[in-house]
N, CA, C and O atoms as a DFTB+ gen file, in Angstrom:
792 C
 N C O
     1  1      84.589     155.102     148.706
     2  2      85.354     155.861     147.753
     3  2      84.420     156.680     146.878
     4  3      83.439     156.176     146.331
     5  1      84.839     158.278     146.735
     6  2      84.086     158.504     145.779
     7  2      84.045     158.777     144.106
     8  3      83.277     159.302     143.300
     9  1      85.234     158.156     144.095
    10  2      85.957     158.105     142.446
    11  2      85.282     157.153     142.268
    12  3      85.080     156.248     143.077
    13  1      84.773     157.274     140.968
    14  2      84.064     155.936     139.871
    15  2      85.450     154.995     139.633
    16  3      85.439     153.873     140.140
    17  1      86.569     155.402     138.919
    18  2      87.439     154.646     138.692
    19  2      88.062     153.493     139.666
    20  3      88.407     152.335     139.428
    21  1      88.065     154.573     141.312
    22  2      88.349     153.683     142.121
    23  2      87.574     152.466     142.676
    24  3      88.009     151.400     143.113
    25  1      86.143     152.974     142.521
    26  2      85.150     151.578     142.759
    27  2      85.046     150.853     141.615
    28  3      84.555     149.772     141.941
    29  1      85.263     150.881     140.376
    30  2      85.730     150.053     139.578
    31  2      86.602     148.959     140.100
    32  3      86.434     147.817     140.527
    33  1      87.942     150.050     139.820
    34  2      88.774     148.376     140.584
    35  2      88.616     147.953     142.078
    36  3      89.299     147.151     142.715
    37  1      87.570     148.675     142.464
    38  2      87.525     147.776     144.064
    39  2      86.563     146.293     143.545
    40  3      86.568     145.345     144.331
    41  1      85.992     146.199     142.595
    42  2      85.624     145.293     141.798
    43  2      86.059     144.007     141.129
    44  3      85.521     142.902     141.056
    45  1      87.195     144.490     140.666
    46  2      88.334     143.552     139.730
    47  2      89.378     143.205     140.690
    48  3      89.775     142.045     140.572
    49  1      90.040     144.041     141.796
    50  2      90.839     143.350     142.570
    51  2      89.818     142.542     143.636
    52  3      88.596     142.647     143.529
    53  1      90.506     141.665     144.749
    54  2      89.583     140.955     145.391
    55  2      89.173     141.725     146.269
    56  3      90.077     142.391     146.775
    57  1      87.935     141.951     146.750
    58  2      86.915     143.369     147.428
    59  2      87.238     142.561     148.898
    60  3      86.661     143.183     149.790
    61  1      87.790     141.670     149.311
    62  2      88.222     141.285     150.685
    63  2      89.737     140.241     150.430
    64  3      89.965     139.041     150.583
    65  1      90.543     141.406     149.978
    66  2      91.793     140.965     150.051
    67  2      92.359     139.096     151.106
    68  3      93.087     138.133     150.862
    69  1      91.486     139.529     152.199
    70  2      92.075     137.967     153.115
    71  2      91.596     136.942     152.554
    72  3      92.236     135.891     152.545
    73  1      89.925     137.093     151.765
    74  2      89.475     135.763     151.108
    75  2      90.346     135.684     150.089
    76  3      90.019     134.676     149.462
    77  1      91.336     136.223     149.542
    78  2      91.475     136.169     147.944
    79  2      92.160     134.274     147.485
    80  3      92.358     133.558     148.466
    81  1      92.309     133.955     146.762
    82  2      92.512     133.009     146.423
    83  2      93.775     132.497     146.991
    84  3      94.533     133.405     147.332
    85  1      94.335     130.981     147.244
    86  2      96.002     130.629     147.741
    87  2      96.434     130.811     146.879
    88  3      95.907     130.983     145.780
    89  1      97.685     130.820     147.217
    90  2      99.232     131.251     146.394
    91  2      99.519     130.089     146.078
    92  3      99.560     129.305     147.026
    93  1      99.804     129.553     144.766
    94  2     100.133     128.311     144.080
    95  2     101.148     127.917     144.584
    96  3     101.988     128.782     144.834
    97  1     101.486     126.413     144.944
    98  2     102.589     126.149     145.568
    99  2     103.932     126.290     145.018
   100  3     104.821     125.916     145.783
   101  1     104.299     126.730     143.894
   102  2     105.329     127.171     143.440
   103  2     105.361     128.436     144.006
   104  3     106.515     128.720     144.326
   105  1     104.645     129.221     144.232
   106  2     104.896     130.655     144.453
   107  2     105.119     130.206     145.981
   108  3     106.278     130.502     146.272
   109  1     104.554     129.691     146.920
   110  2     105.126     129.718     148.435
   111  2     106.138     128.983     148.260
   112  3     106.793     129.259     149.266
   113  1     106.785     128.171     147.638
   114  2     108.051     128.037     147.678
   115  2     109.168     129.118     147.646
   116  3     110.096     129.371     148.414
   117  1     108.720     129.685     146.432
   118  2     109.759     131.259     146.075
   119  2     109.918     131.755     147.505
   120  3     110.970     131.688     148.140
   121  1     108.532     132.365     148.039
   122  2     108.455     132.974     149.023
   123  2     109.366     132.656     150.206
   124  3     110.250     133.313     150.755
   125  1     108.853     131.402     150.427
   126  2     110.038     130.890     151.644
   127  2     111.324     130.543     151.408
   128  3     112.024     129.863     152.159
   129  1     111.627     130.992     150.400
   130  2     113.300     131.060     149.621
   131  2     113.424     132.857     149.742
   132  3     114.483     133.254     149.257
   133  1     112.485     134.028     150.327
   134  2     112.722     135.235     150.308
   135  2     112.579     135.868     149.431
   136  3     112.897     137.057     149.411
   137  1     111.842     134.983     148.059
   138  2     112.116     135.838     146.919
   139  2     110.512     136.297     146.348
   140  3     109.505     135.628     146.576
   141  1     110.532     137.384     145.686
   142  2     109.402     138.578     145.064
   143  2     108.549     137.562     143.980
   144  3     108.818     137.093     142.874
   145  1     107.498     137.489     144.806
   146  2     106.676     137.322     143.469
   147  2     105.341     138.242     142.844
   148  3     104.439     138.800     143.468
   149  1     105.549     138.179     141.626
   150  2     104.607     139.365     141.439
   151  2     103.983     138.695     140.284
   152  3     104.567     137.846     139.612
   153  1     102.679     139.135     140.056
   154  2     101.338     139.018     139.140
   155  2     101.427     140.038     138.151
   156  3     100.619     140.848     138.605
   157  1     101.725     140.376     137.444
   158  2     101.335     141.707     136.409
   159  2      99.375     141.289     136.047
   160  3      98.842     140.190     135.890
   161  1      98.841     142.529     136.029
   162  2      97.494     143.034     135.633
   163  2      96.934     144.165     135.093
   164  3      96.858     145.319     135.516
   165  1      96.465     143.510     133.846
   166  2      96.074     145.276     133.062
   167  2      94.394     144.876     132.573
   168  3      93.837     143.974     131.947
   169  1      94.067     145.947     133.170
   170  2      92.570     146.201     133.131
   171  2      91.805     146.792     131.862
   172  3      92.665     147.637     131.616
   173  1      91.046     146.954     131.074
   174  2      90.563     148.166     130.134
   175  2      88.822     148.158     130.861
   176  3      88.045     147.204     130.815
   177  1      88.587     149.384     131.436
   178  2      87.548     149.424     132.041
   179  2      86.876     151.145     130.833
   180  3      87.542     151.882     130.105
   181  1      85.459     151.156     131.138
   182  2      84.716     152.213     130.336
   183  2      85.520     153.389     130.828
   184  3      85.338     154.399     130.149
   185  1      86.672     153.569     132.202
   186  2      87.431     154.770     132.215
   187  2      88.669     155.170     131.343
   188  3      89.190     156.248     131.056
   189  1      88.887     154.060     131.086
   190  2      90.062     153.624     130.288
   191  2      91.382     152.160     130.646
   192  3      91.077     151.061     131.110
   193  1      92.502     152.518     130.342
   194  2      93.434     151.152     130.512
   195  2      94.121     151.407     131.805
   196  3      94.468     152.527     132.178
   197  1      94.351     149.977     132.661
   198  2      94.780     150.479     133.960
   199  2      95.497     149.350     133.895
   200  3      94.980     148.351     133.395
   201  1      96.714     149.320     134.353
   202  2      98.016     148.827     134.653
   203  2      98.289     148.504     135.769
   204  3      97.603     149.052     136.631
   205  1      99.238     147.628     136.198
   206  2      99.791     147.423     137.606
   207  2      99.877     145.525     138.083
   208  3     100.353     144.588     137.443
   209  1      99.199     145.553     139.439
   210  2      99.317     143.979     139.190
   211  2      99.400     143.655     140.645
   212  3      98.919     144.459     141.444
   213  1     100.134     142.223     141.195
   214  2      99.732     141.933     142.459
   215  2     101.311     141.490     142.887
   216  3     102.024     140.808     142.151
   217  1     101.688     141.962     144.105
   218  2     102.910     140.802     144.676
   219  2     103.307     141.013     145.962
   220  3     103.104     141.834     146.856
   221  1     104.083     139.787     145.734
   222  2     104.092     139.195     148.000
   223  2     105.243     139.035     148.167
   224  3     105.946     138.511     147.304
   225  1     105.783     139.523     149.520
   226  2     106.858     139.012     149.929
   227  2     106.898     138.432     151.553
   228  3     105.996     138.381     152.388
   229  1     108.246     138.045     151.624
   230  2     107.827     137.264     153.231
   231  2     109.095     137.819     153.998
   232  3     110.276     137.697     153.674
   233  1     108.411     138.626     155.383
   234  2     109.217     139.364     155.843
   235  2     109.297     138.299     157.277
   236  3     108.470     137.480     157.677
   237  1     111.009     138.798     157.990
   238  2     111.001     138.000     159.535
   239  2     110.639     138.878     159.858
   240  3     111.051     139.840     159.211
   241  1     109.977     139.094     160.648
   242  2     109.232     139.714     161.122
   243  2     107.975     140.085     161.370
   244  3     107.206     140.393     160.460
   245  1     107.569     140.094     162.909
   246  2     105.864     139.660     162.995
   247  2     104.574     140.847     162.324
   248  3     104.768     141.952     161.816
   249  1     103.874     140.456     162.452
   250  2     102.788     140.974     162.057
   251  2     102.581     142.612     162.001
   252  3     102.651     143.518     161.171
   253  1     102.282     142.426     163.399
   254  2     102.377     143.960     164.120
   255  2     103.590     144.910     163.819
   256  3     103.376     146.062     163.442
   257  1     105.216     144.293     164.033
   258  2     105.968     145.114     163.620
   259  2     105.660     145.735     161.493
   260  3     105.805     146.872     161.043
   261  1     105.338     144.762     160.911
   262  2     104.792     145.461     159.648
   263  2     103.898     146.595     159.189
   264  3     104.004     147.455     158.315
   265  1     103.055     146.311     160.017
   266  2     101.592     147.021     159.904
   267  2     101.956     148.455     160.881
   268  3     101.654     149.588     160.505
   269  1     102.496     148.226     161.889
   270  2     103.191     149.409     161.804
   271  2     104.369     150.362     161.009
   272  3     104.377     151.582     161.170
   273  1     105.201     149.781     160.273
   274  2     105.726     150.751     159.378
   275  2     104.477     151.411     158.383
   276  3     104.387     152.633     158.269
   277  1     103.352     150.314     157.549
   278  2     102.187     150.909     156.676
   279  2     101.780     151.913     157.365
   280  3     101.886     152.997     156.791
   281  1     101.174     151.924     158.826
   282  2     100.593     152.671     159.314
   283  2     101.623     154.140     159.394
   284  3     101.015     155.188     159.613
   285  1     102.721     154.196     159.268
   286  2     103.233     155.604     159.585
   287  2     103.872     156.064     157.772
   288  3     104.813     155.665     157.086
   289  1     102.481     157.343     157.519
   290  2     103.608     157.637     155.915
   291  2     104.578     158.036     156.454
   292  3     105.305     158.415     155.535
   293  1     105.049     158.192     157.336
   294  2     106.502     158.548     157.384
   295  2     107.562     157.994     156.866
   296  3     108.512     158.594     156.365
   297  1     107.371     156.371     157.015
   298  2     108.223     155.881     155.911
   299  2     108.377     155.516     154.628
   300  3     109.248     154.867     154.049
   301  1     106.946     156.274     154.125
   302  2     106.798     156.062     152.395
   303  2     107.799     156.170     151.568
   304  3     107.896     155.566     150.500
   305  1     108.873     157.224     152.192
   306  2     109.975     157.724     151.350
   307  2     110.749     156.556     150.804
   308  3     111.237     156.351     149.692
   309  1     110.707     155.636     152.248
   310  2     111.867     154.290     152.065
   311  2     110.764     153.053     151.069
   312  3     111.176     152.289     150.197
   313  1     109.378     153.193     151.534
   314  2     109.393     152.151     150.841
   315  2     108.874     151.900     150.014
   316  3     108.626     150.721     149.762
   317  1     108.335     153.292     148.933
   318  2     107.150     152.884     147.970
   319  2     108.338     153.716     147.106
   320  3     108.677     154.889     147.258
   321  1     108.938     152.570     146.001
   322  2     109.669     153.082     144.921
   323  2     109.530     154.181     144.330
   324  3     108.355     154.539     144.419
   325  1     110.334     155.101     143.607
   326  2     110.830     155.701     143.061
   327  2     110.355     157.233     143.680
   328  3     110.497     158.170     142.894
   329  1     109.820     157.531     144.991
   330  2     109.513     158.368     145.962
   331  2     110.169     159.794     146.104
   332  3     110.980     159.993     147.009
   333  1     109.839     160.739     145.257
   334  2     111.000     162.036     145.585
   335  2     110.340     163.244     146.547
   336  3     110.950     164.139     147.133
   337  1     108.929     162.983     146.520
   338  2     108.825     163.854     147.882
   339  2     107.230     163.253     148.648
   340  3     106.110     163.193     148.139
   341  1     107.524     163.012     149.527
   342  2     106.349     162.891     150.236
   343  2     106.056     164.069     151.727
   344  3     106.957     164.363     152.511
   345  1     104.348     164.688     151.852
   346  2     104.289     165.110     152.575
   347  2     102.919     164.710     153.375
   348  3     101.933     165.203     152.827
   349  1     102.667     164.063     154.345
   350  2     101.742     164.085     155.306
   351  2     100.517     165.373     155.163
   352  3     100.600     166.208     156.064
   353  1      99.784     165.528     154.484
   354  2      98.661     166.524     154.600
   355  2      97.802     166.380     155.868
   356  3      97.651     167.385     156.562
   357  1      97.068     164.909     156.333
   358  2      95.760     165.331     157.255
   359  2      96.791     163.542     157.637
   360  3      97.251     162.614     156.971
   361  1      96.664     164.067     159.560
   362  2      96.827     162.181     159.715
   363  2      95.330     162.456     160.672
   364  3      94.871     163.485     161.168
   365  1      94.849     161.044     160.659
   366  2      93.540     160.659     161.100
   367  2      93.652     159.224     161.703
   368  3      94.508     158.393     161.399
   369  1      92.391     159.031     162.838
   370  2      92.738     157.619     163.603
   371  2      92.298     156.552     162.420
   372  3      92.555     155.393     162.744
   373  1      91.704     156.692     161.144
   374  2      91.571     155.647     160.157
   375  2      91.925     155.943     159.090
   376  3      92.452     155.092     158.374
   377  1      91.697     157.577     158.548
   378  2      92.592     157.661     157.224
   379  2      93.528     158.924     157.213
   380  3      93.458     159.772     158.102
   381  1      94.250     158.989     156.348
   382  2      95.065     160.053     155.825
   383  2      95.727     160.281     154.840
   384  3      96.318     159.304     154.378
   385  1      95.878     161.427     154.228
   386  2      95.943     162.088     153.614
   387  2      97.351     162.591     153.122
   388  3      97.637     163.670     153.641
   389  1      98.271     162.123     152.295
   390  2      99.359     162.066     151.654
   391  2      99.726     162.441     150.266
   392  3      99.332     161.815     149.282
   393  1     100.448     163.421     150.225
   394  2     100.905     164.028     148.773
   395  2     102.079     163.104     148.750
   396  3     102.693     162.850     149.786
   397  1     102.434     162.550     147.489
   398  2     103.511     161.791     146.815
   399  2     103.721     162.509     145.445
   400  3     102.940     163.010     144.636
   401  1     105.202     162.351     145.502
   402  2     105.985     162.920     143.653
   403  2     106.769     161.735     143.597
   404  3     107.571     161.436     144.481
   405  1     106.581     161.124     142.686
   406  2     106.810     160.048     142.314
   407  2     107.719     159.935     141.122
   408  3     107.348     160.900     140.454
   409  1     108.741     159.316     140.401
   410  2     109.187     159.756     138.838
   411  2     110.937     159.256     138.957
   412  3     111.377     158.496     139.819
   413  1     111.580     159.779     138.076
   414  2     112.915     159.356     138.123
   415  2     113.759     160.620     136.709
   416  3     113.547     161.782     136.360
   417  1     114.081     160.254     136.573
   418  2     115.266     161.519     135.726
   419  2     114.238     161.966     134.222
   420  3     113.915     163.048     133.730
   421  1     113.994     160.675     133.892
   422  2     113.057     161.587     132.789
   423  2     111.471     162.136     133.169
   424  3     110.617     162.303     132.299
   425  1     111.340     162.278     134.001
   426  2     109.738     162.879     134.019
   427  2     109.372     162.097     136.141
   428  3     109.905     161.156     136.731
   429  1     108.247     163.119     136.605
   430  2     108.042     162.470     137.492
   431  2     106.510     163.015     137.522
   432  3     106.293     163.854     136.648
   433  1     105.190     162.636     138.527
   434  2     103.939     163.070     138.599
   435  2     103.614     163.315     140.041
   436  3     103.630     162.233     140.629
   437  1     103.373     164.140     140.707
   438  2     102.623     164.085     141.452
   439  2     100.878     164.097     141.907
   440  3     100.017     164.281     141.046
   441  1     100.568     163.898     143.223
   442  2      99.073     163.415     143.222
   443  2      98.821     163.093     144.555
   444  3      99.842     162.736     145.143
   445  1      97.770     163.099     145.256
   446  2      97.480     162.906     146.843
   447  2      96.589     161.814     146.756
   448  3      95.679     161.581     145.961
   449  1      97.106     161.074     147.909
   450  2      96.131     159.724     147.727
   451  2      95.406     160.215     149.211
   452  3      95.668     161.248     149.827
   453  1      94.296     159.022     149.636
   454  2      93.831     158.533     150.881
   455  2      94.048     157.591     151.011
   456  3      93.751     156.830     150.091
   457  1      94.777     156.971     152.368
   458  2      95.639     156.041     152.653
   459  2      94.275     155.737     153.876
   460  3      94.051     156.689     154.624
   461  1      93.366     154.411     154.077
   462  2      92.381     153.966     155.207
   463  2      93.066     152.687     155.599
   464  3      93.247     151.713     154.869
   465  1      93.499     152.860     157.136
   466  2      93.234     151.447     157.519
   467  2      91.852     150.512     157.802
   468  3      91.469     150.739     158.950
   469  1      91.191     149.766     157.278
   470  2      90.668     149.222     157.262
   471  2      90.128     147.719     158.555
   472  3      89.048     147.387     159.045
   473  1      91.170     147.332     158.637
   474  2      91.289     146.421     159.914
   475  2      93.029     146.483     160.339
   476  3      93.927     147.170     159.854
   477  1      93.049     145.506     161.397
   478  2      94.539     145.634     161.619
   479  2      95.748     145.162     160.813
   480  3      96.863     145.652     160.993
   481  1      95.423     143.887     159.629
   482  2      96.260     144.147     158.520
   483  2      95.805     144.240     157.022
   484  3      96.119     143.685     155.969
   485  1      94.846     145.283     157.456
   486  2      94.437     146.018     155.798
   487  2      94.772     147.564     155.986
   488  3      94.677     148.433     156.853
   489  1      95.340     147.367     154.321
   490  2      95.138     149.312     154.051
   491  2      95.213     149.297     152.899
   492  3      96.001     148.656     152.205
   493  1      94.062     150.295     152.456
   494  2      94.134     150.700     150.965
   495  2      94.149     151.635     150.942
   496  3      94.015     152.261     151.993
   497  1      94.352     152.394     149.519
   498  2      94.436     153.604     149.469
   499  2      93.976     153.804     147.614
   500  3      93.707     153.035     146.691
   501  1      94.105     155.433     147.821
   502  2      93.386     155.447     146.334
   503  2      93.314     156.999     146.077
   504  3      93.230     157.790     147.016
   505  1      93.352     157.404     144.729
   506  2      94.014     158.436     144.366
   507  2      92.390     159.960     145.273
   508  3      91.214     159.709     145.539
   509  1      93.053     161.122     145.418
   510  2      92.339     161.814     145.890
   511  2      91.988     162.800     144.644
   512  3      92.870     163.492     144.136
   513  1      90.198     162.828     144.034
   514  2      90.717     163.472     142.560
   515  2      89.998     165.015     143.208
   516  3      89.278     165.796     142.586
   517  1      90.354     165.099     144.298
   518  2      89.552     166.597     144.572
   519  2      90.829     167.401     144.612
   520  3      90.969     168.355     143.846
   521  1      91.591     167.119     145.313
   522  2      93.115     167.857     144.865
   523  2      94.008     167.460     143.485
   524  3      93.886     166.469     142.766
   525  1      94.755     168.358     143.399
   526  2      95.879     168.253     141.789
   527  2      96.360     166.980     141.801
   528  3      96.798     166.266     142.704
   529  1      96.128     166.759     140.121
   530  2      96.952     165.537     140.210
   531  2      97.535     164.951     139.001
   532  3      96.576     164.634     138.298
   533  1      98.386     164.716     138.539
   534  2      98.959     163.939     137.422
   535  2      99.119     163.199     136.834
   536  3      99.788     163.247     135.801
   537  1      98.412     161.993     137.405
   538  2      97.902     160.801     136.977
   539  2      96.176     161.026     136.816
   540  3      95.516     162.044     137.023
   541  1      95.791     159.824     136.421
   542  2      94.126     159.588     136.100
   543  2      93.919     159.084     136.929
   544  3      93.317     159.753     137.768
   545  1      94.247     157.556     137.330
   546  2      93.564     157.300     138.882
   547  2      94.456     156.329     139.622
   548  3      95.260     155.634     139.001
   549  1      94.350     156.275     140.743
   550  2      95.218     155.059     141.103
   551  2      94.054     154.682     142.378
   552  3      93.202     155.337     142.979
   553  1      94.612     153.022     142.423
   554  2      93.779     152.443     143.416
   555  2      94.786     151.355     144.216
   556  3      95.865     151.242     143.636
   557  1      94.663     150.585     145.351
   558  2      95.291     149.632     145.841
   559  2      95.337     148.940     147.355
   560  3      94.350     149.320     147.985
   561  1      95.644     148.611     147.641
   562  2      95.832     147.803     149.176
   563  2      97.417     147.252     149.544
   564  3      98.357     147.087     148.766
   565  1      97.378     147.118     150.449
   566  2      98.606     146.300     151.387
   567  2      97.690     145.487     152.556
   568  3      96.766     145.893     153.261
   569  1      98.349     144.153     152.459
   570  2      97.344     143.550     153.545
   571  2      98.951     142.760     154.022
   572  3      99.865     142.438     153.263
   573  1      98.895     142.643     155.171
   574  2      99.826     141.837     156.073
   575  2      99.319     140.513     156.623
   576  3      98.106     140.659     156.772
   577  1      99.556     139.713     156.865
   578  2      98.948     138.221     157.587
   579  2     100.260     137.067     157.906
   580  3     101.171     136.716     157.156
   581  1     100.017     136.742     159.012
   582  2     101.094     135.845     159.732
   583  2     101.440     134.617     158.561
   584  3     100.728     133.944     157.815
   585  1     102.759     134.692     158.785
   586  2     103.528     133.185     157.775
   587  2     104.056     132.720     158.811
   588  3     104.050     133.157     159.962
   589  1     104.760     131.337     158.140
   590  2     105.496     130.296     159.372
   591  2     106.345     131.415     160.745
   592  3     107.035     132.433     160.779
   593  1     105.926     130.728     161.415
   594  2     107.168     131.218     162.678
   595  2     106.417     132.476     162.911
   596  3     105.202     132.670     162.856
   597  1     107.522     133.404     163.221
   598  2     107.192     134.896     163.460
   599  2     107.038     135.780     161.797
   600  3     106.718     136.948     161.575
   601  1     107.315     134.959     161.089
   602  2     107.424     135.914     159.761
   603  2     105.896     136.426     159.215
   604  3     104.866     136.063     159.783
   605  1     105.901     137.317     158.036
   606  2     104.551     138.154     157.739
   607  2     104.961     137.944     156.826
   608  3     106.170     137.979     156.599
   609  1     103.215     137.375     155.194
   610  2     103.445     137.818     154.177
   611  2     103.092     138.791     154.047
   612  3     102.219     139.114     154.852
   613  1     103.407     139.597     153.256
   614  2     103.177     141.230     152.400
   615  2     102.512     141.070     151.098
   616  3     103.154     140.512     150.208
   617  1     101.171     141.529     150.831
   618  2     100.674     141.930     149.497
   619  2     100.214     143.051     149.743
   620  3      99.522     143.528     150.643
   621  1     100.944     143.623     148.322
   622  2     100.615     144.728     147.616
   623  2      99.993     144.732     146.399
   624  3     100.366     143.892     145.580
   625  1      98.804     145.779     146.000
   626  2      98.111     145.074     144.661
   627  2      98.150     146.821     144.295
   628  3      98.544     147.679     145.085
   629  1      97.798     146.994     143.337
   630  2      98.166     148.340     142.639
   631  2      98.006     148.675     141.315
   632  3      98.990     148.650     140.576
   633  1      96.803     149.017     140.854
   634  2      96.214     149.775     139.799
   635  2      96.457     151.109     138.959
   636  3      95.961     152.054     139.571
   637  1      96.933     151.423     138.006
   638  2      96.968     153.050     137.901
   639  2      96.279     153.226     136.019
   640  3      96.159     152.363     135.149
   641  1      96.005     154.511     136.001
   642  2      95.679     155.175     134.550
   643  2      96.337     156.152     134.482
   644  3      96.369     157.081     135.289
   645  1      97.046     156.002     133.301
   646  2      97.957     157.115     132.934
   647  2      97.375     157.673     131.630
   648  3      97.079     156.855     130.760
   649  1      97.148     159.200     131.365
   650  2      96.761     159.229     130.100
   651  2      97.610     160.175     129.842
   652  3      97.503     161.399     129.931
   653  1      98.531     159.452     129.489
   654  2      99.853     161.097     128.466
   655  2     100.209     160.313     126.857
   656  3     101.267     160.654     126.328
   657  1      99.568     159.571     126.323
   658  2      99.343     158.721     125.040
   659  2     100.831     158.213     125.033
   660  3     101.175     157.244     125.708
   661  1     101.982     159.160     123.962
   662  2     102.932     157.943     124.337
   663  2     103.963     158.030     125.243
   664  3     104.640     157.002     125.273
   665  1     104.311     158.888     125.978
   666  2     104.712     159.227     127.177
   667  2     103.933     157.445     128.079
   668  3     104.705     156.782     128.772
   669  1     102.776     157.076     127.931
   670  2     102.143     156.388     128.883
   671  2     102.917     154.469     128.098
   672  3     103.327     153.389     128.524
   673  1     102.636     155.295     126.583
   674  2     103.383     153.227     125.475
   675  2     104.806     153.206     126.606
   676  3     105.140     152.238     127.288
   677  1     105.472     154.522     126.562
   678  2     107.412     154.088     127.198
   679  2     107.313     153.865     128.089
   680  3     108.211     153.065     128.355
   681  1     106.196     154.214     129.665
   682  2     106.832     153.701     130.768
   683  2     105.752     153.113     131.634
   684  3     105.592     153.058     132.854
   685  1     105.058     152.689     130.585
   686  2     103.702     151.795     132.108
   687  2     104.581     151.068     132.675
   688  3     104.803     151.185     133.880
   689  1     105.559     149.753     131.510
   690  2     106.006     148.773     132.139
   691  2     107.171     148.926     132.942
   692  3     107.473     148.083     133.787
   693  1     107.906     150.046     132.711
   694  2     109.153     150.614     133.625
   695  2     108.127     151.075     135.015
   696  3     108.823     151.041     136.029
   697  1     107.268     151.322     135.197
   698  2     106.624     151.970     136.551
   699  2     105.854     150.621     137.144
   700  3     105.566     150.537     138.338
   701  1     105.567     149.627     136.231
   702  2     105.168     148.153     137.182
   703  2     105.931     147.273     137.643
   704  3     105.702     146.323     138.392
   705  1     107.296     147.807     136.927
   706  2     108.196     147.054     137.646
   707  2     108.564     147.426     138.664
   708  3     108.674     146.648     139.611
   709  1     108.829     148.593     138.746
   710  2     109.441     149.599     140.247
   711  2     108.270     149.197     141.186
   712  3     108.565     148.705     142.274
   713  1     106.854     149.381     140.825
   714  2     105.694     149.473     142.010
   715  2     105.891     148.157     142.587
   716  3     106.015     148.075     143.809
   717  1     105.950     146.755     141.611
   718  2     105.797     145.425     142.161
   719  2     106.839     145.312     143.265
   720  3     106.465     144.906     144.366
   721  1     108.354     145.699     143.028
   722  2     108.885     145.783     144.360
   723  2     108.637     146.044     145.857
   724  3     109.282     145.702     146.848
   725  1     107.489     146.764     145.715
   726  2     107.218     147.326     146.931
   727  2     106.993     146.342     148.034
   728  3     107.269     146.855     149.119
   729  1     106.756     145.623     148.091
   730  2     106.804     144.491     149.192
   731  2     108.445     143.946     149.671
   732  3     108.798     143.791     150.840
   733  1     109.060     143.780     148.801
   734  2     110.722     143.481     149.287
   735  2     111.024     144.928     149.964
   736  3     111.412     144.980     151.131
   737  1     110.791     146.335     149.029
   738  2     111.196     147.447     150.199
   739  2     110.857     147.411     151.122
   740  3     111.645     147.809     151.980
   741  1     109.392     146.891     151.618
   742  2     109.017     147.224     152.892
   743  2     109.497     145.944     154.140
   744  3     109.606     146.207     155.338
   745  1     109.687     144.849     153.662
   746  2     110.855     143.673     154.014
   747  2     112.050     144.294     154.238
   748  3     112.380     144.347     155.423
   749  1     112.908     144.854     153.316
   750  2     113.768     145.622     153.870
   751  2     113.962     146.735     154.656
   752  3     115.006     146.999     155.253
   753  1     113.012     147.346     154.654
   754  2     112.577     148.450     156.137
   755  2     112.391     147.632     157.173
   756  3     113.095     147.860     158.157
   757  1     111.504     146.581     157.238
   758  2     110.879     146.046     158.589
   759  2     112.612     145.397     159.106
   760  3     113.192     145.845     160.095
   761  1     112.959     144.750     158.573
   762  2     114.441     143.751     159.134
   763  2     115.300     144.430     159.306
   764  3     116.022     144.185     160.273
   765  1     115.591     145.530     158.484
   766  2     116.559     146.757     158.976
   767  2     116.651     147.040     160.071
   768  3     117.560     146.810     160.869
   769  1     115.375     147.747     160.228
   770  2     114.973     148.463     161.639
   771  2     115.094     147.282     162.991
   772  3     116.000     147.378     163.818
   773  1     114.324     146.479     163.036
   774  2     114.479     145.284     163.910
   775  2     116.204     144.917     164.323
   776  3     116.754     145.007     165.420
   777  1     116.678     144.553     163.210
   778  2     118.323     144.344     163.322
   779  2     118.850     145.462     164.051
   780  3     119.508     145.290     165.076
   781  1     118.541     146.864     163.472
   782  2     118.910     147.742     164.777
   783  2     118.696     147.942     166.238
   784  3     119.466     148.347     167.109
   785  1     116.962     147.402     166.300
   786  2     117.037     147.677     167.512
   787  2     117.243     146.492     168.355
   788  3     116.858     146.532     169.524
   789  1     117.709     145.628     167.967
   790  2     118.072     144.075     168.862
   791  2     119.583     144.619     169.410
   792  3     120.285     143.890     170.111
């Protein structure tokens, strides 16, 4: 990466997502009850304050069928909250290149990330500051890994800096709530689709 901000938090989140620590057994309980669990995390680094946090969900569905929806932005629209336009700029056999507008009725930002797969269930991604952008920085991953049976957990971890002063006090926590979902959307893409094509 060549953003300072982003190798920052490649620092503070776990720099090999698969070692990262177990999920407390209350939380794999939730999980295998279907339900969202999420970490809230706020950073203050020498770039400034960064927001966001960590959460998992548990999809039926195997491995491979997951990691293929990550792998195609095509379905960013469906599954990375509050999504009003996405466009594919550069696809590549390891990374690419994605404009997102992101926002909801009062205000929205756009910004181009780089989306790398990394291995077969890693991908991170992280804000691109050579093109326009509306945020300060964003950083993150999705990692997939086999649960009981055929099912996959889903983590998503997700960093951002917003500097619009109080524009940023009203809606960090309205935008960590929408982002932490992102693992149940993409649960609900993967089982959707599957249910259709059975």
């Amino acid at each position: 990466m060549q953003l300072a901000g982003a190798a920052a938090l490649g620092a503070c989140l776990p720099a090999r997502p698969a070692h990262a620590a177990p999920l407390a057994a209350g939380d794999v309980a939730r999980l295998s009850r279907e339900e969202l669990v999420r970490v809230p995390l706020d950073l203050d680094l020498p770039q400034g304050a960064y927001f966001g946090g960590i959460s998992y969900a548990v999809a039926r569905a195997p491995v491979a069928a997951v990691t293929e929806v990550l792998a195609d932005p095509d379905t960013y629209p469906s599954i990375l909250p509050m999504t009003l336009e996405c466009r594919v700029l550069r696809r590549g056999p390891r990374d690419s290149s994605v404009f997102l507008r992101q926002g909801g009725s009062a205000g929205s930002a756009g910004y181009v990330i780089t989306v790398r797969r990394e291995s077969p269930g890693l991908f991170r991604f992280w804000l691109d500051p050579d093109k326009p952008h509306e945020i300060a920085d964003l950083w993150g991953y999705f990692r997939v890994q086999p649960w009981e049976g055929e099912a996959s957990l889903i983590t998503y971890a997700a960093l951002v800096r917003l500097d619009f002063g109080l524009v940023k006090l009203l809606f960090t926590e309205a935008i960590r709530r929408h982002a932490m979902e992102t693992p149940a959307l993409v649960r609900a893409f993967v089982q959707g689709h599957r249910g259709h094509a059975m």
